[in-house]
C-alpha positions in Angstrom: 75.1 185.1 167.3 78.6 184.2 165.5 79.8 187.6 167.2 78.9 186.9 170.7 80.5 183.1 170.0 83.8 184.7 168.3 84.2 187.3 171.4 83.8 185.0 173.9 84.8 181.7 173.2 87.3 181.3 175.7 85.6 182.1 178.2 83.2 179.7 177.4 85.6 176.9 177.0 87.1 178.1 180.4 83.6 177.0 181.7 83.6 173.7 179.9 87.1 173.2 181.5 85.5 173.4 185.2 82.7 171.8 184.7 84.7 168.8 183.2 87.0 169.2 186.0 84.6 168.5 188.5 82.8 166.0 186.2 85.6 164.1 185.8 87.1 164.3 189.6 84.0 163.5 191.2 83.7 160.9 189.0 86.8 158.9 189.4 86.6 159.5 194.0 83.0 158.7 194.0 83.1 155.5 191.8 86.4 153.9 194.3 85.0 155.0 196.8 81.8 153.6 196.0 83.0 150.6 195.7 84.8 150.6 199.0 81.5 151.6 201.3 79.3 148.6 199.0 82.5 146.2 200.6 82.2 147.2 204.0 78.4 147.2 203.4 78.7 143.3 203.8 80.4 143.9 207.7 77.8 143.3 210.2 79.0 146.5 212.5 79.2 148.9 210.2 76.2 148.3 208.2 73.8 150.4 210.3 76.5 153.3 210.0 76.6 153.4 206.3 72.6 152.8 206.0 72.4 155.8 207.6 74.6 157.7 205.4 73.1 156.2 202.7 69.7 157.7 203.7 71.2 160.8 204.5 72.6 161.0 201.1 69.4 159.6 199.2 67.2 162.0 201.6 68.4 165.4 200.7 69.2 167.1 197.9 72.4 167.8 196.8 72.3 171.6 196.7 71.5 171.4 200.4 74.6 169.1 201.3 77.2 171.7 199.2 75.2 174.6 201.3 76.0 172.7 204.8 79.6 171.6 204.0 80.7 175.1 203.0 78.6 177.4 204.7 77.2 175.0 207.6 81.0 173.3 208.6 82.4 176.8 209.9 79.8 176.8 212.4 81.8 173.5 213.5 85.5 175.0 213.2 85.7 173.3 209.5 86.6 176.3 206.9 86.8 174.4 203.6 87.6 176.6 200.9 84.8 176.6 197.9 86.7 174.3 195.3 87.7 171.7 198.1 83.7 172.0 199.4 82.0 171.7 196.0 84.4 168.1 195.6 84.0 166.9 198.3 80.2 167.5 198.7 79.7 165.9 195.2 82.3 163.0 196.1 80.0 162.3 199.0 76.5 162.1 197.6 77.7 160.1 194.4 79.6 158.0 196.3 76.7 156.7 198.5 74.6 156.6 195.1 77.2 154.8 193.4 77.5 152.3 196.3 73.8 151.7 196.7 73.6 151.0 192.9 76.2 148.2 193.4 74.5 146.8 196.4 71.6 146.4 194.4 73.4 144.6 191.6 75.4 142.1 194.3 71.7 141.9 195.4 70.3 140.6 191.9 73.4 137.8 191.6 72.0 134.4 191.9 72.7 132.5 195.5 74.2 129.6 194.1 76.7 131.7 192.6 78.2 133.4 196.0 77.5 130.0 197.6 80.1 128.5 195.2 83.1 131.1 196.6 82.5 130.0 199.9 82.5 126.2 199.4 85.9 126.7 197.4 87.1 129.0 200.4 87.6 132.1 198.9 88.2 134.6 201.0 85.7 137.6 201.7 87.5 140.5 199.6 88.9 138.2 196.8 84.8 137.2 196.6 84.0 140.3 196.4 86.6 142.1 194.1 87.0 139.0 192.0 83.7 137.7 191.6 80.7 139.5 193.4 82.0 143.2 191.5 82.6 142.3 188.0 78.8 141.0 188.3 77.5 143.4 190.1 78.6 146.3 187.7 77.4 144.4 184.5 73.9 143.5 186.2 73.6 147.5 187.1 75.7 149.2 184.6 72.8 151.2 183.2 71.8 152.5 186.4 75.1 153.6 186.9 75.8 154.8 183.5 72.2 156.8 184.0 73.8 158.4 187.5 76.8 159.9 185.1 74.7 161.5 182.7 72.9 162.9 186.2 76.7 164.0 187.4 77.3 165.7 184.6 74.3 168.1 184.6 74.5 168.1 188.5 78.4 170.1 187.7 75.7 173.0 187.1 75.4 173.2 190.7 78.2 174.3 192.2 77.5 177.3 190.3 75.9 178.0 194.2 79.0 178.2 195.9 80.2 180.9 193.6 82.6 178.7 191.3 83.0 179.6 187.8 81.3 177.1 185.0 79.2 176.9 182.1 75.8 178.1 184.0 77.2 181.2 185.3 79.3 181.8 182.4 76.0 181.8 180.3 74.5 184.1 182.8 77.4 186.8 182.5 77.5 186.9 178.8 73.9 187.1 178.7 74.2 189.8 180.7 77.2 192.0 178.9 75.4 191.0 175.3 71.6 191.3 176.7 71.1 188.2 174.8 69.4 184.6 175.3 72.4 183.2 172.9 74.9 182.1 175.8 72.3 179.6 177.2 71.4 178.5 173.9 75.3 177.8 173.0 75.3 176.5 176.4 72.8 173.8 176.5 74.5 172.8 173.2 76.9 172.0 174.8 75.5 169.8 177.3 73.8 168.1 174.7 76.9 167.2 173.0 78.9 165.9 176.0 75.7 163.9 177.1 75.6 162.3 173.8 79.2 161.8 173.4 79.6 160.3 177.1 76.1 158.1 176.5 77.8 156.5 173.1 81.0 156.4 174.9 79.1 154.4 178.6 76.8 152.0 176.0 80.4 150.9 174.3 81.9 150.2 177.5 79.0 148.1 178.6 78.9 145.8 175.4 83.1 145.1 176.6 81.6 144.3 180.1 79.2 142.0 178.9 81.4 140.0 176.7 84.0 139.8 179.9 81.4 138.5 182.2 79.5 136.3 180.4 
């Protein structure tokens, strides 16, 4: 075991840098623009348009949308190459994840509360951003903290489109050394970075909490 870990460290760690590069990426687009679609949620027109994509999204899975986007969009004149199609596919399910999440918190925010921002005249996006959001994210931040501990397994996946990580890293050294070892070292490693980012999301939310209350 300490051989195979000696001789092939970095390619390991080169794994653990991709999948923490799409992690982290899909993390940051999906949460802003999360919050963007729950904003225009609250416009009349486009509500139908984004409850739509919001089934869509919620409907099927997420290997199947990273399938369609980069081998499905050619068929439509759209060539995305395989790093730009395993972001954006990710950006675009966690985004309408992320935004339903925050819809249901706005949701679970007492009436009297929003009634008071339109009786002072607030405007509609200073409500939102100023009030509504910093609510919203404390009511539902375990949801949302649950979806990035789902994210970063989910990395796994884009394993499918041929992209290097820690799944088919395992799978090639398991290969060359005929040995279960790499998955072992492997799911170690998730293990870690799950508990690390859990310790690191339940600190964040005690800072939230004593912000908003």
């Amino acid at each position: 075991m300490i051989n195979i870990i000696t001789s092939s460290y970095s390619v390991i760690l080169g794994g653990l840098g991709q999948t923490l590069f799409y992690f982290i990426i899909t993390l940051i687009t999906s949460s802003v623009l999360g919050v963007l679609v729950t904003y225009l949620y609250s416009f009349r027109k486009l509500k139908p348009f984004i409850s739509a994509y919001i089934s869509v999204v919620r409907g099927t899975p997420l290997l199947l949308q990273l399938i369609f986007i980069y081998f499905g969009l050619p068929f439509f004149g759209i060539t995305l190459d395989r790093m730009s199609a395993a972001l954006i596919g990710f950006t675009f399910n966690y985004t309408g994840y992320i935004a339903e999440i925050l819809r249901g918190g706005i949701q679970s925010i007492p009436q009297d509360q929003k009634d008071v921002a339109f009786v002072l005249g607030f405007s509609k996006s200073f409500t939102y951003y100023k009030i509504l959001l910093p609510l919203a994210v404390r009511n539902s931040f375990p949801s949302l903290s649950n979806d990035v501990l789902v994210l970063l397994k989910d990395t796994a996946l884009i394993y499918t489109l041929g992209l290097s990580e820690l799944i088919k890293v395992s799978r090639t050294l398991a290969n060359i050394y005929v040995s279960a070892v790499p998955f072992i070292l492997v799911g170690m490693i998730y293990f870690i970075l799950s508990i690390i980012i859990e310790k690191s999301l339940k600190r964040v939310e005690k800072s939230i909490r004593k912000v908003t209350i």
